[in-house]
FIGUZA-261201 format. One record per residue: residue number from 1; residue in one letter; x, y, z of N, C-alpha, C in turn. Coordinates in steps of 0.001 Angstrom, whole numbers, plus 524288, in hexadecimal, padded with zeros to 5 digits. Example, Ala and Ser with C-alpha at 12.3 -4.5 7.8 and 13.67 -1.06 7.14 Angstrom:
# residues 2
<node seq="1" type="A" n_xx="83386" n_yy="7E9C6" n_zz="81E78" ca_xx="8300C" ca_yy="7EE6C" ca_zz="81E78" c_xx="83390" c_yy="7F31C" c_zz="81E78"/>
<node seq="2" type="S" n_xx="83232" n_yy="7F736" n_zz="81BA8" ca_xx="83566" ca_yy="7FBDC" ca_zz="81BE4" c_xx="83264" c_yy="8001E" c_zz="81EBE"/>
//
This chain:
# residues 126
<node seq="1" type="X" n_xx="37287" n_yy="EC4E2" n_zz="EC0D3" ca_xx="3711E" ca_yy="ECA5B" ca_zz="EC0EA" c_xx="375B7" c_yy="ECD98" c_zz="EBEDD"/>
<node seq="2" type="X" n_xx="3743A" n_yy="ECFCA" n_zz="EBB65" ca_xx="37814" ca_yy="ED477" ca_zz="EB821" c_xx="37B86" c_yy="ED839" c_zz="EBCA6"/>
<node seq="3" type="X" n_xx="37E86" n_yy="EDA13" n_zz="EBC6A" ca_xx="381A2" ca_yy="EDDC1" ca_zz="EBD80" c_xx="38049" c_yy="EE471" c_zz="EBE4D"/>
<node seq="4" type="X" n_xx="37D4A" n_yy="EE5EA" n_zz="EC020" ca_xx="37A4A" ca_yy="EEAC9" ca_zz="EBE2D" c_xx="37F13" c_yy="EEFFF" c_zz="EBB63"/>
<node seq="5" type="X" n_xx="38352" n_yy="EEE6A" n_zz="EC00A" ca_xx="38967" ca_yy="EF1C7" ca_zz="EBDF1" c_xx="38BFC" c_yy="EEF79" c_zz="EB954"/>
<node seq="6" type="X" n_xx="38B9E" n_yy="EEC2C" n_zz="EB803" ca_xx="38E58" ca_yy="EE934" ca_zz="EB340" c_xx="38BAD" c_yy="EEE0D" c_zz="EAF68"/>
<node seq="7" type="X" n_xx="38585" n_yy="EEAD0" n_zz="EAFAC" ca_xx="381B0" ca_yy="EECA3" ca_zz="EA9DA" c_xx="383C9" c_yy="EF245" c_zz="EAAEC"/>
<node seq="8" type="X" n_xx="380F7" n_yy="EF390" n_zz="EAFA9" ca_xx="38307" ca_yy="EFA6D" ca_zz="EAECA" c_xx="38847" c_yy="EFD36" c_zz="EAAD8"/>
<node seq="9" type="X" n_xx="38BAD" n_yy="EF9D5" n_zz="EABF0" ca_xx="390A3" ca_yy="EFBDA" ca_zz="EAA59" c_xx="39132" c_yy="EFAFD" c_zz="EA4CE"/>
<node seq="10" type="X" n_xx="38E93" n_yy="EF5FD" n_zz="EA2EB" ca_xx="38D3A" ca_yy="EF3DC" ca_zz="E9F0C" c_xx="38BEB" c_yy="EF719" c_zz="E994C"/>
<node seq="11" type="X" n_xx="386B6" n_yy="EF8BD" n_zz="E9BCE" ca_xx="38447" ca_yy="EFD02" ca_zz="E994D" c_xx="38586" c_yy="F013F" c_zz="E99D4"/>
<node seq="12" type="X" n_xx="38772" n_yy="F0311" n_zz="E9D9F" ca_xx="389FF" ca_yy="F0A05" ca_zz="E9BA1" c_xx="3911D" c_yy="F07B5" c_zz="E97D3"/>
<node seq="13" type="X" n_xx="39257" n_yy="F0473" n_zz="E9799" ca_xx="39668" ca_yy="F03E8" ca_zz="E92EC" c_xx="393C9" c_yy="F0302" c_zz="E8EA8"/>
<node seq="14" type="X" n_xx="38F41" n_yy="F019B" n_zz="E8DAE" ca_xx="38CFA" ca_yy="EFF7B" ca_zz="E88F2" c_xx="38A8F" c_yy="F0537" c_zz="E87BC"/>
<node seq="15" type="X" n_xx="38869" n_yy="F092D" n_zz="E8AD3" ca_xx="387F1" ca_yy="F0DDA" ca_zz="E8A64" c_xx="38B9D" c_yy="F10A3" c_zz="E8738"/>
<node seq="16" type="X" n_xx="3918B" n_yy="F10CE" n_zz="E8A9E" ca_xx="39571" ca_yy="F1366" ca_zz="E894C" c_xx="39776" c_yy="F1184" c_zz="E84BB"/>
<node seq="17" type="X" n_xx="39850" n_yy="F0C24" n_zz="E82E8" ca_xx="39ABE" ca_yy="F09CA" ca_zz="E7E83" c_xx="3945B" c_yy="F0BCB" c_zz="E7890"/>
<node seq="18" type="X" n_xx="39080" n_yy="F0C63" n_zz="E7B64" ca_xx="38D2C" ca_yy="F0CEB" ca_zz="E7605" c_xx="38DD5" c_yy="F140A" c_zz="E7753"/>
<node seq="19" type="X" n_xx="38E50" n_yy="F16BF" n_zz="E78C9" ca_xx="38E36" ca_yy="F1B76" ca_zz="E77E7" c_xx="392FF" c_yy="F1C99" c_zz="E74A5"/>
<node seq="20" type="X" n_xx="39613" n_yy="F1A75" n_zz="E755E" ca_xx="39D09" ca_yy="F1B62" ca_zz="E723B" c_xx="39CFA" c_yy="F1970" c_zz="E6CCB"/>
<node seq="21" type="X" n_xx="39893" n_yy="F16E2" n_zz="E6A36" ca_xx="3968F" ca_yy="F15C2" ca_zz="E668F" c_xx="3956E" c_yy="F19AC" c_zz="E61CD"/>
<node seq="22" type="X" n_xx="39480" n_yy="F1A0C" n_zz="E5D40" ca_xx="392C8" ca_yy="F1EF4" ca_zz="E5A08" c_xx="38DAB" c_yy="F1EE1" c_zz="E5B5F"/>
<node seq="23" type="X" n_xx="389EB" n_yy="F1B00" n_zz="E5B4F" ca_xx="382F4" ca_yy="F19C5" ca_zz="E5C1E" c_xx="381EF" c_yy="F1865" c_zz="E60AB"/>
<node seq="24" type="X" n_xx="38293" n_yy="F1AA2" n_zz="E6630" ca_xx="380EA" ca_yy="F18A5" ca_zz="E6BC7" c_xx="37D25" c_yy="F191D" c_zz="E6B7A"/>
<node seq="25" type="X" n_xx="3798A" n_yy="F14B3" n_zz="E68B1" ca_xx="3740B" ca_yy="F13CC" ca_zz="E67EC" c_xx="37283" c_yy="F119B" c_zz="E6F32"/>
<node seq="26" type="X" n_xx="3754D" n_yy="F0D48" n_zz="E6FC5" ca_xx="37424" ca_yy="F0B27" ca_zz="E7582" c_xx="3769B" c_yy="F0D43" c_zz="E79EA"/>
<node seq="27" type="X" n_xx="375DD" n_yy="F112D" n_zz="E7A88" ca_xx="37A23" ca_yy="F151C" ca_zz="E7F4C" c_xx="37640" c_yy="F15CE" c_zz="E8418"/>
<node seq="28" type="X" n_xx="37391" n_yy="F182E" n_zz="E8227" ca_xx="36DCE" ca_yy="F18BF" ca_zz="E868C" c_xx="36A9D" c_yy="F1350" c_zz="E889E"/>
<node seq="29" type="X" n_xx="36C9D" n_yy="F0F6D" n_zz="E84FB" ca_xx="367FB" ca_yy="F0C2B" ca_zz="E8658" c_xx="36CCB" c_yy="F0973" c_zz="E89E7"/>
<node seq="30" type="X" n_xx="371B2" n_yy="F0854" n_zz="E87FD" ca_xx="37531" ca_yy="F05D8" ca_zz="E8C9E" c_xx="3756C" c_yy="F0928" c_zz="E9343"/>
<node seq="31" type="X" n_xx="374A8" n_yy="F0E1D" n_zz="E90EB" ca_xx="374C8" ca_yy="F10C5" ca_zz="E964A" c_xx="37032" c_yy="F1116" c_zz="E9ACB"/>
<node seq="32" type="X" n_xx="36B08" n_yy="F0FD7" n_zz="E9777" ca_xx="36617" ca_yy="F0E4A" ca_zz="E9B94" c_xx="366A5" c_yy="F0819" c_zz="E9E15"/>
<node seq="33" type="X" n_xx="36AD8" n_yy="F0525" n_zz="E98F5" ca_xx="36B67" ca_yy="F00E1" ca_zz="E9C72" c_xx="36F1C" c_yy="F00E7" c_zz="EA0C7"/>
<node seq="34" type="X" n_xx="373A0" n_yy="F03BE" n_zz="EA091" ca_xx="37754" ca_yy="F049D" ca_zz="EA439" c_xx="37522" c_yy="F0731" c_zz="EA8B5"/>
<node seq="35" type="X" n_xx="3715F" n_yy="F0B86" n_zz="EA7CF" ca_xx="36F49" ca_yy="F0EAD" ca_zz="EAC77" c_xx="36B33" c_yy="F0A60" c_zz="EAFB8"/>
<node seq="36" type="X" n_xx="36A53" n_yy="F067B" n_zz="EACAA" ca_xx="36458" ca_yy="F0310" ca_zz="EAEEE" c_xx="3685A" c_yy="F00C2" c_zz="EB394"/>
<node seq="37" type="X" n_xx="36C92" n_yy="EFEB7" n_zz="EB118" ca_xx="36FDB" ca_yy="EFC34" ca_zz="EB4CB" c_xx="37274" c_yy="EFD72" c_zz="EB852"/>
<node seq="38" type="X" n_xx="37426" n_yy="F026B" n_zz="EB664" ca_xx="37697" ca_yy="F0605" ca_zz="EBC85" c_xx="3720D" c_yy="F0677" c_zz="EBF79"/>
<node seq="39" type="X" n_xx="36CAB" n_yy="F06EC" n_zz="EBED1" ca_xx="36A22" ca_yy="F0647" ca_zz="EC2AF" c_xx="3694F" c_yy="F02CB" c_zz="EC631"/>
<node seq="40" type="X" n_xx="36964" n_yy="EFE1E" n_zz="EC36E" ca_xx="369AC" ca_yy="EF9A6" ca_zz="EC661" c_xx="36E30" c_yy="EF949" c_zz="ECA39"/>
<node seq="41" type="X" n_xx="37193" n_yy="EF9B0" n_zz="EC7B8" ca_xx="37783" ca_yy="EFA73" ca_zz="ECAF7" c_xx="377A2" c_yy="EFC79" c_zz="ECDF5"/>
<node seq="42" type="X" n_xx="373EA" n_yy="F0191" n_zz="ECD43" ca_xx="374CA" ca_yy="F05EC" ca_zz="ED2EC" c_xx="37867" c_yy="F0837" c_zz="ED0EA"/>
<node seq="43" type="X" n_xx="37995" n_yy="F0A6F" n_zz="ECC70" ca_xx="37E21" ca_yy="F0F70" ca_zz="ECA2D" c_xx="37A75" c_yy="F142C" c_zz="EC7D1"/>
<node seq="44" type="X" n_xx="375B2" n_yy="F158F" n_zz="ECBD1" ca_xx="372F4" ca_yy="F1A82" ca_zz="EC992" c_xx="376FF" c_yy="F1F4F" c_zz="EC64B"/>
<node seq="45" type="X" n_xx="37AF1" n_yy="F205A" n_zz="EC81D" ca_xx="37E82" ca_yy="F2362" ca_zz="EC451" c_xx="37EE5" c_yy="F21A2" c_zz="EC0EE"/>
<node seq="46" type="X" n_xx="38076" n_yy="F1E1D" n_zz="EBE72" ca_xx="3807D" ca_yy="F1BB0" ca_zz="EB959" c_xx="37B15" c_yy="F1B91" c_zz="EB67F"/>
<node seq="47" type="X" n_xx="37792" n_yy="F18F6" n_zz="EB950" ca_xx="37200" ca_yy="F1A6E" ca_zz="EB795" c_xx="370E2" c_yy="F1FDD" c_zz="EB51D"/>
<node seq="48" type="X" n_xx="37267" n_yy="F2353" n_zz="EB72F" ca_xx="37191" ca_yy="F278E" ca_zz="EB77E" c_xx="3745F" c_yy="F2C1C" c_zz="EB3B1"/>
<node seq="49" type="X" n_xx="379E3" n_yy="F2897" n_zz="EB214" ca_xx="37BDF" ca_yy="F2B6D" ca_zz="EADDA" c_xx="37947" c_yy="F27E8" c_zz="EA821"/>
<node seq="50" type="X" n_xx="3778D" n_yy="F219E" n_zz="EA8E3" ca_xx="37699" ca_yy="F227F" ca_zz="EA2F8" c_xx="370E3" c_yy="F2442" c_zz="EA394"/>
<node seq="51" type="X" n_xx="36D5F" n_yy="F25D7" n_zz="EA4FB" ca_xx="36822" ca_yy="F292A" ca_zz="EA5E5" c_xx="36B4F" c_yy="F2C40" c_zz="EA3A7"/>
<node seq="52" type="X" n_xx="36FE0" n_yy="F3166" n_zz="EA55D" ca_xx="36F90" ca_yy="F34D7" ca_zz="EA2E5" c_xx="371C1" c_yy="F3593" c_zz="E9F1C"/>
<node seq="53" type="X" n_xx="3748E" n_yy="F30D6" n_zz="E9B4C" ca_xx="37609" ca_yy="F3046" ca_zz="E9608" c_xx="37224" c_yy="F306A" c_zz="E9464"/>
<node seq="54" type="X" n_xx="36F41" n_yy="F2E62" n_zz="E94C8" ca_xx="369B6" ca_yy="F2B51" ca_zz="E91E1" c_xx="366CC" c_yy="F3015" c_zz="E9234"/>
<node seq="55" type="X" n_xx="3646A" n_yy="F3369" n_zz="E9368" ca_xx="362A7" ca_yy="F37E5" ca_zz="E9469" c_xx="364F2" c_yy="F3B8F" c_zz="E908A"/>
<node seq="56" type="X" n_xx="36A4C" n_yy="F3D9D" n_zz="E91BC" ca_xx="36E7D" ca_yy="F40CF" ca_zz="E8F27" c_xx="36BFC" c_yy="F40AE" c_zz="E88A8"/>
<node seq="57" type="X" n_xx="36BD1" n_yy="F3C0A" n_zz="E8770" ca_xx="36AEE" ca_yy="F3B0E" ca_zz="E814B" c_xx="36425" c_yy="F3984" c_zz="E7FDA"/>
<node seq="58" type="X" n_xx="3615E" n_yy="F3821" n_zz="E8480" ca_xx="35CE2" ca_yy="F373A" ca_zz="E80FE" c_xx="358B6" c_yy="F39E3" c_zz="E8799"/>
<node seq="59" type="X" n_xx="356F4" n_yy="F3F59" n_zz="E8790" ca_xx="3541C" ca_yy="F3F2A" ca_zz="E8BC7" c_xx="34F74" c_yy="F3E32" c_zz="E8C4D"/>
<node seq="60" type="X" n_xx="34E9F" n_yy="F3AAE" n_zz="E8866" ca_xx="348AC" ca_yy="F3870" ca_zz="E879B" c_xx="348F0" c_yy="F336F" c_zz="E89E5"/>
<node seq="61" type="X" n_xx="34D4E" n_yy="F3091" n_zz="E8AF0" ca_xx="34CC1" ca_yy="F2C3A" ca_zz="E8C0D" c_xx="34912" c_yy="F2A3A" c_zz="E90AD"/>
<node seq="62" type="X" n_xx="3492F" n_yy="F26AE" n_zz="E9123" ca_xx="34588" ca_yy="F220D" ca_zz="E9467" c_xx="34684" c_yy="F2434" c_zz="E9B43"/>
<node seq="63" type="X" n_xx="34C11" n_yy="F2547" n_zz="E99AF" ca_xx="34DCF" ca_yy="F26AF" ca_zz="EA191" c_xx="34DB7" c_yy="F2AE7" c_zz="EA0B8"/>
<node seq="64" type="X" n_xx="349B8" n_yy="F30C2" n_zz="E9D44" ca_xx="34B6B" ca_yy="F33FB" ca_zz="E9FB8" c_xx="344C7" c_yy="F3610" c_zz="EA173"/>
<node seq="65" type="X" n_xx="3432E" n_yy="F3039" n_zz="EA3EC" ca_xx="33D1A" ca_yy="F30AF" ca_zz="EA377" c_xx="33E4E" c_yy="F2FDB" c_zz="EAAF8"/>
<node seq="66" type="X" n_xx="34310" n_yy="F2E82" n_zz="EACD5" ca_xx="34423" ca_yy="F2C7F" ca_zz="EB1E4" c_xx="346F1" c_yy="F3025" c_zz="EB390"/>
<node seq="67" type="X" n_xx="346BA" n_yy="F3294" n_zz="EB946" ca_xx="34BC9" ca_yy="F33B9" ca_zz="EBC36" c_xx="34FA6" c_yy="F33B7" c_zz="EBBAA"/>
<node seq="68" type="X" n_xx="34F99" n_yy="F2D7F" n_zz="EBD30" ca_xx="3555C" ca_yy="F29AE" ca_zz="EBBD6" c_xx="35478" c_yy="F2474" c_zz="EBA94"/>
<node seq="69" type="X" n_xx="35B13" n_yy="F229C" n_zz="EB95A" ca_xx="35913" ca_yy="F1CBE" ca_zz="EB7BB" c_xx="35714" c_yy="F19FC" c_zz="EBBB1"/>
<node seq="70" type="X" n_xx="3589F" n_yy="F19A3" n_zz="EBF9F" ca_xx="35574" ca_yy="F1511" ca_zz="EC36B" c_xx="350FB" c_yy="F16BB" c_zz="EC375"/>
<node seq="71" type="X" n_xx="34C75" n_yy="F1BF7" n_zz="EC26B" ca_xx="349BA" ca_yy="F1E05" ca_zz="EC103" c_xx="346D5" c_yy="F19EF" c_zz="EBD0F"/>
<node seq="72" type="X" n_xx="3492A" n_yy="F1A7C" n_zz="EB7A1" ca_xx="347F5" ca_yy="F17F3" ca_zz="EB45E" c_xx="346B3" c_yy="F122D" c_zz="EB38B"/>
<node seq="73" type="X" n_xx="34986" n_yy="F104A" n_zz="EB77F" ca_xx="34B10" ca_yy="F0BB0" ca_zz="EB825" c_xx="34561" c_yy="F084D" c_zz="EBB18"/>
<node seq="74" type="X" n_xx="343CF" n_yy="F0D41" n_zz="EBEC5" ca_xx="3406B" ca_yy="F095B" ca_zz="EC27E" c_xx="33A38" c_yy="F0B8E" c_zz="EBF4C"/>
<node seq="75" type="X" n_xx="33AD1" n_yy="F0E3D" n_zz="EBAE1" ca_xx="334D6" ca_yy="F0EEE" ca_zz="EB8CA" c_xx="335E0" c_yy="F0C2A" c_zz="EB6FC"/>
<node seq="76" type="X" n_xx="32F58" n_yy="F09E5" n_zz="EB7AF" ca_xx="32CBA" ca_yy="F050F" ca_zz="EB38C" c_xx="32C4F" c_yy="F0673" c_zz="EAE11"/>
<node seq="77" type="X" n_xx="32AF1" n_yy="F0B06" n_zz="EAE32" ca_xx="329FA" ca_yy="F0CDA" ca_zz="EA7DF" c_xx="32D29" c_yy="F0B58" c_zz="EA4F9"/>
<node seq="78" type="X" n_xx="331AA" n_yy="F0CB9" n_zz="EA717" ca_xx="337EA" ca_yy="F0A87" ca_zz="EA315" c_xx="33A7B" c_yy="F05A7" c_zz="EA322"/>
<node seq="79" type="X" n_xx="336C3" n_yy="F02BB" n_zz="EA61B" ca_xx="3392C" ca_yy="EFD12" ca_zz="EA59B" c_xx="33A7D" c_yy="EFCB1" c_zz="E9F76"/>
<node seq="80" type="X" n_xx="33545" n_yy="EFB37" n_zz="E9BEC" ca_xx="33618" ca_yy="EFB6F" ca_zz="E9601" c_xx="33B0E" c_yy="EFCDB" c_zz="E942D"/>
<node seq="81" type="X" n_xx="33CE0" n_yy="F0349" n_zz="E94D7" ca_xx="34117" ca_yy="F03B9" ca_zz="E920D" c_xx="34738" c_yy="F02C0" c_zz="E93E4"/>
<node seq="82" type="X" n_xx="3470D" n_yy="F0175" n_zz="E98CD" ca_xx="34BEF" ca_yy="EFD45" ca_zz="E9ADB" c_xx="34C44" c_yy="EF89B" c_zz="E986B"/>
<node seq="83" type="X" n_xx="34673" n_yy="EF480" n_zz="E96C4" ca_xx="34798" ca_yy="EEF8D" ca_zz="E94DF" c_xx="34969" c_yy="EF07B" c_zz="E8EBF"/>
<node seq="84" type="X" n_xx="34745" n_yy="EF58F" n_zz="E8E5C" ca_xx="34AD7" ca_yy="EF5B7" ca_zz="E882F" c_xx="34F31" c_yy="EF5B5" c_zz="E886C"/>
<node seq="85" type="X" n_xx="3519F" n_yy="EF9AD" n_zz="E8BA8" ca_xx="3591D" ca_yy="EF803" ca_zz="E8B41" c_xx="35B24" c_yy="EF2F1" c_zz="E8D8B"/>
<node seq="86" type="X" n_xx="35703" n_yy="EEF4F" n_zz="E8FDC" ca_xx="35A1E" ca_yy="EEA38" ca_zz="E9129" c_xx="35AAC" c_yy="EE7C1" c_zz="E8B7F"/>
<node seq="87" type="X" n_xx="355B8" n_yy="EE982" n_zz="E87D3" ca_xx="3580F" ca_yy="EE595" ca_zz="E8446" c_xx="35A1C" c_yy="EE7C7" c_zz="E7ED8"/>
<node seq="88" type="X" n_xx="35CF2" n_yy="EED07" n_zz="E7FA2" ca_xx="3605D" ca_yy="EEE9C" ca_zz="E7BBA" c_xx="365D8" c_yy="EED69" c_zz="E7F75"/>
<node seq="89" type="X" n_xx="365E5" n_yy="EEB8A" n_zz="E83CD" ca_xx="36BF5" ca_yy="EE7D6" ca_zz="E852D" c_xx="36B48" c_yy="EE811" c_zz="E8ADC"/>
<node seq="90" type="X" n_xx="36C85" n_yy="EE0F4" n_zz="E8B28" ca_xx="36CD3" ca_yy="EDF7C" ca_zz="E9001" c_xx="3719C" c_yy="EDE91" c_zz="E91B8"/>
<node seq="91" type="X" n_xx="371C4" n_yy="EDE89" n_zz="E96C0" ca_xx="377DD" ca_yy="EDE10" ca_zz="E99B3" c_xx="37C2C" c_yy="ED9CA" c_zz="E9774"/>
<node seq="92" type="X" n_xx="379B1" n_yy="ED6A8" n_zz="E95AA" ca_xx="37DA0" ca_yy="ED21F" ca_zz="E9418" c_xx="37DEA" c_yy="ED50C" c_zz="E8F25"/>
<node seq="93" type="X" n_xx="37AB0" n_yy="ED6BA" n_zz="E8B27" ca_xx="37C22" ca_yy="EDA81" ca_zz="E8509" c_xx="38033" c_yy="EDE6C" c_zz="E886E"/>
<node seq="94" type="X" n_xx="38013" n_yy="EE170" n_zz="E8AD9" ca_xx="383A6" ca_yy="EE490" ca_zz="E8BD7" c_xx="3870D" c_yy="EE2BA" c_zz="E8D97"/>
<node seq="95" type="X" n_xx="38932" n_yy="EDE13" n_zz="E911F" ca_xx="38DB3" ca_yy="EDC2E" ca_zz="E91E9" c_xx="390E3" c_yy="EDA2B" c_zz="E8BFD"/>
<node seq="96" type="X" n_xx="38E1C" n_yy="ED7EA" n_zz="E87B3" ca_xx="390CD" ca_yy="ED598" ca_zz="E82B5" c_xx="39171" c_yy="EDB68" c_zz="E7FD9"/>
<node seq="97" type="X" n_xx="38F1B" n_yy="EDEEF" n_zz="E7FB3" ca_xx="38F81" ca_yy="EE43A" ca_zz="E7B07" c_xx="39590" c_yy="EE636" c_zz="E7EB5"/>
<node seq="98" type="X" n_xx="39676" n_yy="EE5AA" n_zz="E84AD" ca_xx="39B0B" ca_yy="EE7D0" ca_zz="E86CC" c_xx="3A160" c_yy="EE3D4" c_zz="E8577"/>
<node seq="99" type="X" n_xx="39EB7" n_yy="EDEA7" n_zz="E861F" ca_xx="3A1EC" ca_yy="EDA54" ca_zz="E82EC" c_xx="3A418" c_yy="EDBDA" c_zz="E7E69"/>
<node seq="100" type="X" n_xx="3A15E" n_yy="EDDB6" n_zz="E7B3A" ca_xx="3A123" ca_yy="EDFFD" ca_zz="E759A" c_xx="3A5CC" c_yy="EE3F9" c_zz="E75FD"/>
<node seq="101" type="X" n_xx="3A468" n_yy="EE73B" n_zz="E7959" ca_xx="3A67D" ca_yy="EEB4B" ca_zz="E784D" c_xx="3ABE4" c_yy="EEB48" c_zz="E7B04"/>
<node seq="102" type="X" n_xx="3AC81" n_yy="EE770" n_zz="E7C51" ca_xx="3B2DB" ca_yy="EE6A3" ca_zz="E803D" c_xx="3B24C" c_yy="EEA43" c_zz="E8481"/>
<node seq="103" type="X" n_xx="3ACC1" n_yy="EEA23" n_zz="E888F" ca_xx="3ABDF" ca_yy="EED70" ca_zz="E8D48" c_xx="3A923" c_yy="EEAB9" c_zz="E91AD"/>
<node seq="104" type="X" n_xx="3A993" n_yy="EE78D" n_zz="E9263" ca_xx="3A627" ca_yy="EE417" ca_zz="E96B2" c_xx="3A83A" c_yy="EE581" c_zz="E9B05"/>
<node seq="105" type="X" n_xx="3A3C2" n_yy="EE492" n_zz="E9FB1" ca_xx="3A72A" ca_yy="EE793" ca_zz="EA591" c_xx="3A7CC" c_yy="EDFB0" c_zz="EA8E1"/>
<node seq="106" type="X" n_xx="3ABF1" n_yy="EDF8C" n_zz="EA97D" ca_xx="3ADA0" ca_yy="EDA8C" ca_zz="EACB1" c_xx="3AA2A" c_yy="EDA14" c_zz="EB109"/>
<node seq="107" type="X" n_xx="3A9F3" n_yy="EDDC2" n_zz="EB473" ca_xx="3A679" ca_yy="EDEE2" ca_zz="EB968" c_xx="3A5A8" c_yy="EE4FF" c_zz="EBBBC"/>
<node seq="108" type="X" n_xx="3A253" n_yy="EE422" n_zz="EBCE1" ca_xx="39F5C" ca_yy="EE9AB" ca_zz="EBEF4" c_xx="3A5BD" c_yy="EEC36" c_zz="EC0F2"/>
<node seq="109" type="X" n_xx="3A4E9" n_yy="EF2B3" n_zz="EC09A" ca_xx="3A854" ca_yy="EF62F" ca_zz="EC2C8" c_xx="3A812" c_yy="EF60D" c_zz="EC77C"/>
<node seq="110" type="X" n_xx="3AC04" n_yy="EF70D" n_zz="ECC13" ca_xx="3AB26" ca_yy="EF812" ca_zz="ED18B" c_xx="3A7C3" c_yy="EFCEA" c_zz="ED1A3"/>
<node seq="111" type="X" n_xx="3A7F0" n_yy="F001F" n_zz="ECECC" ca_xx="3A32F" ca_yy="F0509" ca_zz="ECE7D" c_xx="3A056" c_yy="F03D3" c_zz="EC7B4"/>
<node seq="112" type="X" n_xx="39C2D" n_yy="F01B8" n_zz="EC8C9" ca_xx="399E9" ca_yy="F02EF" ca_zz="EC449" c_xx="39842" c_yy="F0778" c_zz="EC11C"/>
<node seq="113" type="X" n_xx="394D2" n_yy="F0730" n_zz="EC5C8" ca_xx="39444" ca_yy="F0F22" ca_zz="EC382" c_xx="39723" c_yy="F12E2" c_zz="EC116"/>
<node seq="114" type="X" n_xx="39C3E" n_yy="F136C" n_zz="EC3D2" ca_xx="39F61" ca_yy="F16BD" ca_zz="EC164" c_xx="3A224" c_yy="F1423" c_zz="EBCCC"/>
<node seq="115" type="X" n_xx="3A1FC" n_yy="F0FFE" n_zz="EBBAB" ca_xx="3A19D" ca_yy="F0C93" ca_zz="EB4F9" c_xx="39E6B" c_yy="F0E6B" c_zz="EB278"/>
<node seq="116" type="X" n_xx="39B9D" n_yy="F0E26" n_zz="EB3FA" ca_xx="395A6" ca_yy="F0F05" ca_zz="EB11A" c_xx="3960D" c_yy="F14AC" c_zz="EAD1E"/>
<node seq="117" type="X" n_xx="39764" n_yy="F181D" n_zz="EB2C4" ca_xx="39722" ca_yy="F1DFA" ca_zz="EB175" c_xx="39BA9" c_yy="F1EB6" c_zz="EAE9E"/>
<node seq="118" type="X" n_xx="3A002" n_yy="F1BDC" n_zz="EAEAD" ca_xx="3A529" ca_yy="F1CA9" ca_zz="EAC6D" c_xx="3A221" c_yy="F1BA8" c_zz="EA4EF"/>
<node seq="119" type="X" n_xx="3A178" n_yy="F1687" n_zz="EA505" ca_xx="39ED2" ca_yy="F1514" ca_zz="E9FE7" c_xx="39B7D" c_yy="F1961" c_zz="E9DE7"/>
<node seq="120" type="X" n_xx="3970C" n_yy="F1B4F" n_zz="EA052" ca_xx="394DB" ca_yy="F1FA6" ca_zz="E9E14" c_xx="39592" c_yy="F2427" c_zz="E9D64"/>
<node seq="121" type="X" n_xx="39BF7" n_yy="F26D3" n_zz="EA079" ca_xx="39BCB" ca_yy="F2C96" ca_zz="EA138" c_xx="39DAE" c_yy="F2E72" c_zz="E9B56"/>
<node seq="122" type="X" n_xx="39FCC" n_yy="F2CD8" n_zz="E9688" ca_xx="39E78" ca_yy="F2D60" ca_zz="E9110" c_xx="39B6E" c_yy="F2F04" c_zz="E8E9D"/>
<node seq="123" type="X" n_xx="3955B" n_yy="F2BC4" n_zz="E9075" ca_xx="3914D" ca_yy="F2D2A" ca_zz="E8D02" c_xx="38EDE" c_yy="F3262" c_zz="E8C60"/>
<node seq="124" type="X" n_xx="38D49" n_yy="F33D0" n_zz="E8A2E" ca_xx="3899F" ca_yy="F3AF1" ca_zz="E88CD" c_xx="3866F" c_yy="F387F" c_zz="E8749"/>
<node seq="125" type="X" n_xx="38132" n_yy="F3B0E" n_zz="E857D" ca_xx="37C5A" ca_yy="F399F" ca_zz="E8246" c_xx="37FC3" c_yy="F3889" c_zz="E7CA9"/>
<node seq="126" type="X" n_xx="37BEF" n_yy="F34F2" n_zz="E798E" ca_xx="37D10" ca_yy="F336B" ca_zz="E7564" c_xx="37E8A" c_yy="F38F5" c_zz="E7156"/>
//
């Protein structure tokens, strides 16, 4: 069983490293995966800031049809567009793209969350 704080942390660097990019084509889609996982984790704050990246830049999106993400999370309707971001990158793809990038996390933070939020407090809408 995966790490829910690993992936979390995972994906808001894969967030932060594709937004610092000229084309942060995958910024939003790393951040619904990072927010899926702070849910799991139990880091609703984190959840909750990439909801409002993701928002900030596109308020049409998929979550701004929800409350919130755990919102989002437990409609059926949106199962569909969660299995799409599993397979534009799965946890083990995001552990090798952080390999890549000379950023891998050894082991979870004693506070994840505030990793998390540290990694994302950078981002603005695209």
């Amino acid at each position: 069983m995966r790490n829910h704080e690993i992936a979390m942390l995972s994906f808001a660097r894969l967030a932060r490293i594709s937004h610092e990019t000229p084309h942060p084509l995958g910024r939003d889609r790393f951040l619904v995966l990072a927010g899926r996982e702070a849910c799991m984790a139990g880091w609703l704050e984190v959840a909750e800031r990439c909801r409002s990246l993701i928002l900030a830049g596109n308020m049409h999106h998929f979550l701004s049809q929800s409350a919130s993400f755990p919102d989002a999370l437990r409609d059926d309707g949106k199962v569909g567009y969660f299995t799409t971001f599993d397979s534009f990158c799965s946890f083990e793809q995001a552990e090798h793209l952080l390999l890549q990038n000379a950023e891998p996390f050894e082991s979870s933070p004693e506070n994840a969350g505030e990793a998390a939020l540290s990694e994302l407090a950078s981002l603005d809408a695209p």
